[in-house]
C-alpha positions as CSV (number, residue, x, y, z in Angstrom):
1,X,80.0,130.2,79.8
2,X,78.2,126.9,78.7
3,X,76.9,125.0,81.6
4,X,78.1,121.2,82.2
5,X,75.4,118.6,81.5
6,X,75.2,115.2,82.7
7,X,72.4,113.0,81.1
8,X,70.9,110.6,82.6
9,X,68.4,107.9,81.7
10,X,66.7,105.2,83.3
11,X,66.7,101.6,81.2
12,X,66.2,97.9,80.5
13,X,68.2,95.1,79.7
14,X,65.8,95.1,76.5
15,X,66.7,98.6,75.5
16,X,69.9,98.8,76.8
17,X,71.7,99.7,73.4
18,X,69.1,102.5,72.6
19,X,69.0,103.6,75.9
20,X,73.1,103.9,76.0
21,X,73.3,105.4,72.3
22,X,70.6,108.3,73.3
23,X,73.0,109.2,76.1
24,X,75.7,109.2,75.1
25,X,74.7,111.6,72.3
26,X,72.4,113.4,75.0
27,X,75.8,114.4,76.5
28,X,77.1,115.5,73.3
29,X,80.0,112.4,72.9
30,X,80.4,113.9,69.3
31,X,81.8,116.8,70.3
32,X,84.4,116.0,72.9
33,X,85.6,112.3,70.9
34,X,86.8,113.1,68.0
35,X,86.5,110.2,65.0
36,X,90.3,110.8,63.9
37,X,91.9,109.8,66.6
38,X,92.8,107.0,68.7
39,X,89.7,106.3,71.6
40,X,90.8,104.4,74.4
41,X,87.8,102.5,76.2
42,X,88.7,102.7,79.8
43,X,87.5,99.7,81.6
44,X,87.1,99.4,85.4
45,X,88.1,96.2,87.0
46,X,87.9,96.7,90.7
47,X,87.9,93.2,91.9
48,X,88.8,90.8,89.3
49,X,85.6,87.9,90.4
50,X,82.8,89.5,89.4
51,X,80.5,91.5,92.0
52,X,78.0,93.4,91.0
53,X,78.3,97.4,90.8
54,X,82.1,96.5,91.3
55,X,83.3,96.6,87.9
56,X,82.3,97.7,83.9
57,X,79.6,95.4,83.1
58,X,79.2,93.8,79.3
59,X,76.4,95.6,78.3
60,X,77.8,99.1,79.4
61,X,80.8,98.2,77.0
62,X,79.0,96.3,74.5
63,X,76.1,99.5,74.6
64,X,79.4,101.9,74.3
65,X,80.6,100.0,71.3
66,X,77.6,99.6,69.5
67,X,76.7,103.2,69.2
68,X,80.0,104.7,68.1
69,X,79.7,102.0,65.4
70,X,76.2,103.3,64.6
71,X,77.2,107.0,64.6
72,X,80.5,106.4,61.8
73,X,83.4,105.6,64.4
74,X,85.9,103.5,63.2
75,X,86.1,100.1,65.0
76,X,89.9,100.5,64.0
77,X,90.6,103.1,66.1
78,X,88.8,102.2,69.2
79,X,90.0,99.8,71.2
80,X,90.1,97.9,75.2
81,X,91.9,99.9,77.4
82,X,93.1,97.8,81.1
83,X,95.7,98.6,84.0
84,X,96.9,96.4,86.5
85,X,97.3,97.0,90.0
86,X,98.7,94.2,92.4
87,X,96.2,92.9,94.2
88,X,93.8,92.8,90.7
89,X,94.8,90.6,88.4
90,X,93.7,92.4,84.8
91,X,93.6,89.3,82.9
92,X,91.7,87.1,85.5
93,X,89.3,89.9,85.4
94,X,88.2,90.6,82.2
95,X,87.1,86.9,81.6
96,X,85.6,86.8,85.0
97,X,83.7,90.1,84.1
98,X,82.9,89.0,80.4
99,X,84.3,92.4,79.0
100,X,86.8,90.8,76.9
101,X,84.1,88.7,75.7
102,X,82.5,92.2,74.1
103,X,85.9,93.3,73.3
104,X,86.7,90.0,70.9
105,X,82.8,89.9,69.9
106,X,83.4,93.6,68.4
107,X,86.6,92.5,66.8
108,X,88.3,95.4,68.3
109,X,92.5,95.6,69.8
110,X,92.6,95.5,73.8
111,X,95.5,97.0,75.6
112,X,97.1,96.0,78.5
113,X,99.0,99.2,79.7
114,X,101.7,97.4,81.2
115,X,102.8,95.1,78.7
116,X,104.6,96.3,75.7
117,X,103.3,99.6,76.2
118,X,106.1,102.2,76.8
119,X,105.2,105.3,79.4
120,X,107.5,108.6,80.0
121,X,108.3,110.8,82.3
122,X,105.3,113.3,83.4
123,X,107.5,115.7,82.4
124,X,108.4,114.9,79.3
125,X,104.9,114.7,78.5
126,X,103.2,118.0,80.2
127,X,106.1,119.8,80.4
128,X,105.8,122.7,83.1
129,X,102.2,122.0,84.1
130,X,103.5,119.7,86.6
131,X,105.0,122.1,88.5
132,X,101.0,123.3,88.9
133,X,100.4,119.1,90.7
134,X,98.7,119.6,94.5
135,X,100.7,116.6,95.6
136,X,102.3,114.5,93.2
137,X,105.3,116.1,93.4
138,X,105.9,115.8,96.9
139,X,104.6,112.0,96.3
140,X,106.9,111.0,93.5
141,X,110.4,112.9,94.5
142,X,111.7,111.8,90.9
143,X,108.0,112.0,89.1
144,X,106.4,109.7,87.5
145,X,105.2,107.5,84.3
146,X,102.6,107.8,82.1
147,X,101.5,105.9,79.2
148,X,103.1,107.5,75.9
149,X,99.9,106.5,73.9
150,X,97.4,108.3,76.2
151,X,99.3,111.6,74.6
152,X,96.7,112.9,71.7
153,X,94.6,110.3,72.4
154,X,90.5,110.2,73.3
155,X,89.6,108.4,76.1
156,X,86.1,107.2,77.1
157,X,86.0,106.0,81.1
158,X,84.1,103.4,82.0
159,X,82.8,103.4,85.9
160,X,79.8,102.5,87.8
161,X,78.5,103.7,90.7
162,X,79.3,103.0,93.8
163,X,80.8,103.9,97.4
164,X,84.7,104.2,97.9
165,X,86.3,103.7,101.5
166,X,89.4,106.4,100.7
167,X,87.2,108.6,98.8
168,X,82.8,108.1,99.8
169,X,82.1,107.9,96.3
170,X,84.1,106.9,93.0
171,X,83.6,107.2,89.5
172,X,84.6,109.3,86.1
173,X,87.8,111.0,88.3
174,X,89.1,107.7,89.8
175,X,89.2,105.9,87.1
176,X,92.0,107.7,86.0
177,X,94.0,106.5,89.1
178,X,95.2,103.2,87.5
179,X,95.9,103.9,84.4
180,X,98.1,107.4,84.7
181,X,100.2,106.3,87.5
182,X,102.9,103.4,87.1
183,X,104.1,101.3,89.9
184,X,103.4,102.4,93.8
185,X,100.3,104.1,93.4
186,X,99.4,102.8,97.0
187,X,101.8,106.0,97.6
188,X,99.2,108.5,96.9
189,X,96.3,107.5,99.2
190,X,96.8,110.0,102.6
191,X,96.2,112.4,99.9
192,X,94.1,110.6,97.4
193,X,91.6,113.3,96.9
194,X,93.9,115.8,96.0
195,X,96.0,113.1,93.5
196,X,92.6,112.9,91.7
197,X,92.7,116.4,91.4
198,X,96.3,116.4,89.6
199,X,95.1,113.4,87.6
200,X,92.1,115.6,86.0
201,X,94.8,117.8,85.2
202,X,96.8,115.9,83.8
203,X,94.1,114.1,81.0
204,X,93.0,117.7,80.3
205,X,96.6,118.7,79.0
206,X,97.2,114.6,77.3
207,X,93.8,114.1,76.1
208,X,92.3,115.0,73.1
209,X,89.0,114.4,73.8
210,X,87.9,112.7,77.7
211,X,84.3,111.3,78.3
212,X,82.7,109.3,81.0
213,X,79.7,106.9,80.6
214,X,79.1,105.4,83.6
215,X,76.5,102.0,85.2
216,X,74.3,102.7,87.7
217,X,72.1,99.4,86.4
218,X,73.4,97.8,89.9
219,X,74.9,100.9,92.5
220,X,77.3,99.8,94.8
221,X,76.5,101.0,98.9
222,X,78.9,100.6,101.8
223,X,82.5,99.8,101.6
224,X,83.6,99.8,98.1
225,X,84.9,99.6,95.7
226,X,84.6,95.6,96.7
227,X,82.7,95.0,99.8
228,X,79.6,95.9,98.7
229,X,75.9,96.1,99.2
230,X,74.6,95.9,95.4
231,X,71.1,97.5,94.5
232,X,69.3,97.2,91.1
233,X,68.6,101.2,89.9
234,X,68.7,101.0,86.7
235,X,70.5,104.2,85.5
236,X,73.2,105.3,83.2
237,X,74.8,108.5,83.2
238,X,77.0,110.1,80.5
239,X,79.2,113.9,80.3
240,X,82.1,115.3,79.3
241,X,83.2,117.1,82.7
242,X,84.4,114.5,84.5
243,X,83.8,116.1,88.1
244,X,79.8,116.8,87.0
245,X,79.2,113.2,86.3
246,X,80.7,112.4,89.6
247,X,78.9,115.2,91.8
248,X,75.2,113.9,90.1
249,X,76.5,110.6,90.8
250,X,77.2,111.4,94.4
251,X,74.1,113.2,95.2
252,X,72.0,110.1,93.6
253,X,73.7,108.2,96.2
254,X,72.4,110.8,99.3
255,X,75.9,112.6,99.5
256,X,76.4,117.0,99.1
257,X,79.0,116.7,96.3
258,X,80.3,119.3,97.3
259,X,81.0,117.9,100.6
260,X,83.2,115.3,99.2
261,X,86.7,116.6,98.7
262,X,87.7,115.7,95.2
263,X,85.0,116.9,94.0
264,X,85.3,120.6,95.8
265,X,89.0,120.8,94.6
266,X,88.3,120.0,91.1
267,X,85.0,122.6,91.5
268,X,86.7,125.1,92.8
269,X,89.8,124.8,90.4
270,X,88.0,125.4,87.5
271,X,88.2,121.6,86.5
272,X,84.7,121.1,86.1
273,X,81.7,121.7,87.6
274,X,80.5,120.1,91.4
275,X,77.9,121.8,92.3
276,X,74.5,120.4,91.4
277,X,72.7,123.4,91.2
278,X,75.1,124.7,88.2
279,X,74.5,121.7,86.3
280,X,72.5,121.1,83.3
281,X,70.8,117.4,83.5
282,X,69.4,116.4,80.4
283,X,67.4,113.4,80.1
284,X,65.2,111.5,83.0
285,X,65.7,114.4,85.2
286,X,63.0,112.4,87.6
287,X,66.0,109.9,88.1
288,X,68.5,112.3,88.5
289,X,66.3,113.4,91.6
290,X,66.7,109.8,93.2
291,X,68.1,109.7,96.5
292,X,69.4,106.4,97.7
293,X,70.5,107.5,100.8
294,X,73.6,105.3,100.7
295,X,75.5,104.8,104.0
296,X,78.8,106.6,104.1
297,X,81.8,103.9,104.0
298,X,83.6,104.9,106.7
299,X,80.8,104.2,108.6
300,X,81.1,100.4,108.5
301,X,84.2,99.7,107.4
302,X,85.4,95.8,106.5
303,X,88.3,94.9,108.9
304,X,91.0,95.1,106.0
305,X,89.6,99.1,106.0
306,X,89.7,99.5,109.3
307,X,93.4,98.8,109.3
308,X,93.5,101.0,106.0
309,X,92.2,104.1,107.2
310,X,94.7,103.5,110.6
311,X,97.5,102.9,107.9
312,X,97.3,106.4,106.1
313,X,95.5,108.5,108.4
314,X,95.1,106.9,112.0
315,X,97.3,105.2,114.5
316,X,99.4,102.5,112.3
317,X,100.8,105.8,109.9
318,X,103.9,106.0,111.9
319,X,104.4,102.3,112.5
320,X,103.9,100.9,109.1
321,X,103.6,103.3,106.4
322,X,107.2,103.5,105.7
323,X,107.4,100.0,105.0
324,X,104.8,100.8,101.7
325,X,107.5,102.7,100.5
326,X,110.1,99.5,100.5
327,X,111.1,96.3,99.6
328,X,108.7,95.4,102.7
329,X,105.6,96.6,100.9
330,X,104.6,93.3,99.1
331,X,103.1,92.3,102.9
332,X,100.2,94.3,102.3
333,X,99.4,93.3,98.8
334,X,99.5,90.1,100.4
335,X,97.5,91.1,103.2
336,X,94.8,92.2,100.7
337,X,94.3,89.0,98.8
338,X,93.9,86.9,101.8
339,X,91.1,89.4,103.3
340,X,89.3,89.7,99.8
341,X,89.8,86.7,97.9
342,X,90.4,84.3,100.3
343,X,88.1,85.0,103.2
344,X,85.8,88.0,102.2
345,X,84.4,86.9,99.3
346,X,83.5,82.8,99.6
347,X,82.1,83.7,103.2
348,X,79.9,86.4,101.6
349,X,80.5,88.0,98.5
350,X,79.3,84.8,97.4
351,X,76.0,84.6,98.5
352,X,75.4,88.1,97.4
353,X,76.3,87.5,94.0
354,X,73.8,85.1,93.6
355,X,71.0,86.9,94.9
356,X,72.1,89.7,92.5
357,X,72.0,86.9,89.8
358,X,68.3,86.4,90.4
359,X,67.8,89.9,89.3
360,X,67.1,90.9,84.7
361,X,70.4,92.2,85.0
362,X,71.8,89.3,86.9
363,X,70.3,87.1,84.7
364,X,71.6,88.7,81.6
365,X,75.8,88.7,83.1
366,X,74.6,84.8,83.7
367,X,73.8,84.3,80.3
368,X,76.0,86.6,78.6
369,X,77.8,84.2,76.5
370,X,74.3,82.8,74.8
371,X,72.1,85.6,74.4
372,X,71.7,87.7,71.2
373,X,71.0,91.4,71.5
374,X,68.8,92.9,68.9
375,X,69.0,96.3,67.6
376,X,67.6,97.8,70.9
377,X,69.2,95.4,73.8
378,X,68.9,92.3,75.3
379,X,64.9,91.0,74.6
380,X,65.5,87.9,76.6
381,X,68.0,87.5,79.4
382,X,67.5,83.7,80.0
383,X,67.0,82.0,83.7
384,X,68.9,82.7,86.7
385,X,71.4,80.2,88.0
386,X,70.3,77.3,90.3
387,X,72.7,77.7,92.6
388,X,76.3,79.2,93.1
389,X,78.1,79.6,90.2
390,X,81.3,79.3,92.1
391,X,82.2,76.8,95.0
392,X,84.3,78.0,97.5
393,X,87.4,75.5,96.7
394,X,86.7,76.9,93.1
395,X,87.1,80.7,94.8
396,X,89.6,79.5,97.1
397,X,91.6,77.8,94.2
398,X,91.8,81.0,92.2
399,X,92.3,83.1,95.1
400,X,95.8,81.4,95.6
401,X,96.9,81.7,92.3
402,X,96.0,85.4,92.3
403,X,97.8,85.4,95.5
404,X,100.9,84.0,93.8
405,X,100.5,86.3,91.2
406,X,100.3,89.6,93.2
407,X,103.6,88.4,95.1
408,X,105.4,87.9,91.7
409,X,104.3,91.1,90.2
410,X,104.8,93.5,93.2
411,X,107.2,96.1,91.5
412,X,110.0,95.7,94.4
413,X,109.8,92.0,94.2
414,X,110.5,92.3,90.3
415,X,112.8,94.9,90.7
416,X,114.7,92.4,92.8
417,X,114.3,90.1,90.5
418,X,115.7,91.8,87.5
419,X,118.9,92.9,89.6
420,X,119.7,89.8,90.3
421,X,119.0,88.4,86.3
């Protein structure tokens, strides 16, 4: 039995592109995505302002890009792949992040999954596999969407690497979450580890080929996927098993992969490999050695994931869980917004950003729109900013119309709507 490989290099914003096309092809890309087919480039947007480790940065995509171009993919048949959720606004995001700035400079299409796009029932699309799903099952009564284009399609996820609050890490596996599951995918989190499980399972039957390259230029410690410390590490990481990339990933960061749930499932279903010791790591294996000793999330929790954890697993379950699965739900989208947006990020996210923004790679998300890459990467990254790029009436501005948005877009409030029409 071949062994799973992660690779992992370490890199520069002036070798970025190199550094990105050697791992990709490290991990053996070629094999897994095939050049006849469709290749969906699945890009993370876990807070729509940009925060750094939070989201897929421009050169990760732009670096992704660039060397499928080089080794004979057809720009055609590769294109921007985005779900929305309703406390991220998809849109917002991918200007804020500059990744539709790579997608437009590549002159490749970018899809929105939920507009236009028509999804099926699970059923209709793996057939009896689903009667194999942990949990989704007993989730989804009446099952579930998917996009019909993700059927016989590649798909190429897009993470970083950073801590999770539900799950201590995230990465490769989670990054399915959004774009497999339709509306009410809040459902799923008292058993999100085991819904990431069914998820793997699920790409492995639709998927014709699924790869992971994932950013670890800025690594993202305590509670994420938004609240963030941000370090600069400079590492990327690339493989085809999807639970391999996130067990390296997890041990870089000071965790036993193994100790982390979804990863064990996956492991010891057969759905790739999570224990470190079985893997083959191909590249800077010095970096792959790193231990950050990242504090565990739950450890320091942000108030909004204090009340989170009490939600699905602590005192508030029986209280106010039901109301997630009614017309009553849209309170804690708007709950969300206010925490995150509106208070969280102009009291601190704010000043962090900056300070990340003094940093090459900072620099070179600050200058993004003005700087052109050579063959290799990014030789200048231009100066830092002088001061906030963002006031806070300029945060608080577009907090309330992502506020506005999330109300109008919560699936029970347009559901409403539409019975009414």
């Amino acid at each position: 039995m071949t062994r799973s490989k992660v690779a992992v290099l370490t890199t520069t914003p002036a070798t970025v592109r190199t550094d990105y096309h050697e791992l990709m092809n490290l991990a053996g890309y070629r094999d897994v995505i095939e050049k006849d087919a469709d290749t969906a480039l699945k890009i993370n947007i876990s807070w729509h302002f940009f925060y750094p480790a939070c989201s897929t940065t421009p050169w990760q995509l732009d670096a992704v890009i660039n060397a499928m171009k080089k080794d004979g993919y057809d720009p055609d048949l590769i294109h921007g792949c985005h779900n929305r959720t309703v406390v991220i606004d998809s849109h917002l995001g991918e200007r804020e992040n500059k990744q539709i700035n790579v997608i437009e400079d590549h002159g490749l299409r970018n899809v929105h999954l939920y507009e236009g796009e028509e999804w099926i029932h699970i059923r209709d699309a793996v057939g009896d596999l689903a009667d194999e799903f942990l949990v989704l099952n007993d989730v989804y009564a009446d099952g579930f969407s998917i996009p019909r284009r993700f059927i016989g399609e590649n798909i190429i996820h897009l993470p970083t690497v950073k801590n999770h609050i539900f799950t201590t890490t995230t990465g490769a596996m989670k990054n399915a979450f959004g774009g497999l599951l339709n509306e009410h995918r809040h459902w799923t989190h008292p058993v999100i580890h085991e819904t990431l499980v069914d998820l793997l399972t699920i790409q492995k039957k639709i998927h014709r080929g699924v790869f992971a390259v994932m950013d670890g230029t800025f690594a993202g410690d305590g509670p994420g996927p938004r609240c963030m410390r941000p370090h600069v590490k400079n590492v990327i990481l690339a493989s085809s098993d999807q639970v391999a990339i996130d067990a390296v990933a997890a041990r870089m960061m000071g965790y036993d992969p193994l100790d982390l749930k979804y990863i064990r499932i996956a492991h010891e279903k057969g759905l790739g490999c999570g224990d470190p010791s079985e893997i083959e790591i191909v590249g800077d294996k010095k970096a792959a050695r790193q231990n950050w000793n990242f504090t565990d999330p739950s450890e320091e929790l942000t108030f909004a994931g204090r009340m989170q954890h009490q939600i699905y697993w602590g005192k508030l379950k029986k209280p106010l869980e039901w109301s997630l699965k009614t017309w009553l739900a849209p309170w804690s989208y708007l709950a969300s917004v206010v925490y995150h947006d509106l208070y969280w990020y102009p009291q601190n996210g704010n000043d962090q950003v900056f300070e990340a923004l003094q940093s090459d790679w900072g620099r070179l998300f600050h200058n993004w729109e003005h700087l052109t890459p050579d063959a290799a990467g990014f030789p200048q990254v231009g100066p830092p900013p002088a001061g906030r790029t963002k006031s806070t009436a300029e945060l608080l501005k577009k907090g309330i119309r992502v506020l506005g948005t999330a109300m109008m877009e919560a699936p029970e409030v347009a559901n409403r709507l539409r019975k009414k029409k």
